[in-house]
N, C-alpha and C positions, 0 to 999 in steps of 0.2 A: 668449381669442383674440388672436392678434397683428396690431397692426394694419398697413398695407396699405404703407405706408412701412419699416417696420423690414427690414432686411436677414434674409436667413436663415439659421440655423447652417452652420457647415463641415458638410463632408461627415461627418467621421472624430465631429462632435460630436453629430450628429445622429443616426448610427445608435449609437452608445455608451447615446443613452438610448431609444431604440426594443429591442423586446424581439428577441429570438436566437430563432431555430429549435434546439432539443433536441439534434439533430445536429451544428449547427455549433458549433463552440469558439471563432473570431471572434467577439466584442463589439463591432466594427467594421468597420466599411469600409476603413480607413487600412491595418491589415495586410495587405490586395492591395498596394498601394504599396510595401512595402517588401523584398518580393525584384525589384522594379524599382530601389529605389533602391541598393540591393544590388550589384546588376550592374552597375548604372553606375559605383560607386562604385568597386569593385573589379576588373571586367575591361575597361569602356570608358575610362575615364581612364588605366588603367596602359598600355594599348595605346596608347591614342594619346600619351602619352609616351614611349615607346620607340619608338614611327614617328616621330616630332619629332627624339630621342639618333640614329637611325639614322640620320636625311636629314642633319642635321647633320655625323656623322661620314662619309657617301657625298661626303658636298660638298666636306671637307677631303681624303679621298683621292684624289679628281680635280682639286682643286686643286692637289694636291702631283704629279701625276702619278702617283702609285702604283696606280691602279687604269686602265685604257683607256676613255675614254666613249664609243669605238667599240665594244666589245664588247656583243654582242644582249643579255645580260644585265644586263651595270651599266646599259644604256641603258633598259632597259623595269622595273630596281627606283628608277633615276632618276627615272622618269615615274612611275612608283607612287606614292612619297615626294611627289613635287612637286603630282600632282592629289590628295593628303591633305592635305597641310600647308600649302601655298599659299592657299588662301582664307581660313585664318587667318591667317599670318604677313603676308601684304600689308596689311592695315589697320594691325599693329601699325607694321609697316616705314615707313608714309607718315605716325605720329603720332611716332616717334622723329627726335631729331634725328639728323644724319650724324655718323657716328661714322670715317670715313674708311675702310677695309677692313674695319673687323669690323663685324660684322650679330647682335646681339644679341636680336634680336626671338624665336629659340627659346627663350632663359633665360626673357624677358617670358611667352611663351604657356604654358611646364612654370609659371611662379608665378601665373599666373590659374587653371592648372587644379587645383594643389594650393588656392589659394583657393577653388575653386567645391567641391573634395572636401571638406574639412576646416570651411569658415563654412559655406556654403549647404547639401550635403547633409547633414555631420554634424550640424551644428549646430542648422540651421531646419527640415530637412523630418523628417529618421529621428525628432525628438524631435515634431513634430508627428504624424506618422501613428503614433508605437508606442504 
């Protein structure tokens, strides 16, 4: 018996050595996880990359004048982009220094999230739950 201080297995180790019902093919609990981490990995990070590439490129259009930011459309995919991407790039924007015109804080936030794809879920979770 374990005593009363010892911490308690992971989840994914715990049922690995608890016995399987005959029907189930799972050996764990961990492969629920991973068409979670799956999704993440693969449809929510690339989306919100390309809403990041997109508000990015809205912003240079209307900067340059080439698109109207009177028009009901560029104004409400404006607003889109900006209540997406704005609660993240503000914190990055007030830890960088001023760079004078250019606003680099979308390179910053696309390399945290290829960091978060590639070390944290490739690396520490898929390998932990599979």
């Amino acid at each position: 018996m374990l005593a009363a201080t010892s911490l308690p297995a992971l989840p994914c180790r715990r049922a690995a050595l608890s016995s399987t019902s005959a029907g189930d093919s799972r050996t764990s609990e961990g492969h629920e996880m991973l068409p979670i981490l799956y999704f993440i990995d693969q449809y929510l990070i690339d989306l919100f990359i390309w809403i990041i590439i997109g508000s990015a490129i809205l912003s240079w259009l209307i900067a340059f004048n080439v698109v109207n930011p009177y028009n009901q459309f560029v104004r409400s995919l404006w607003d889109l982009f900006n209540r997406i991407t704005e609660p993240f790039l503000r914190p990055i924007r007030r830890m960088l220094p001023d760079m004078g015109g250019i606003d680099v804080s979308p390179v910053v936030l696309i390399l945290i999230l290829v960091f978060i794809r590639v070390v944290i879920i490739r690396g520490w979770l898929m390998p932990l739950f599979s």
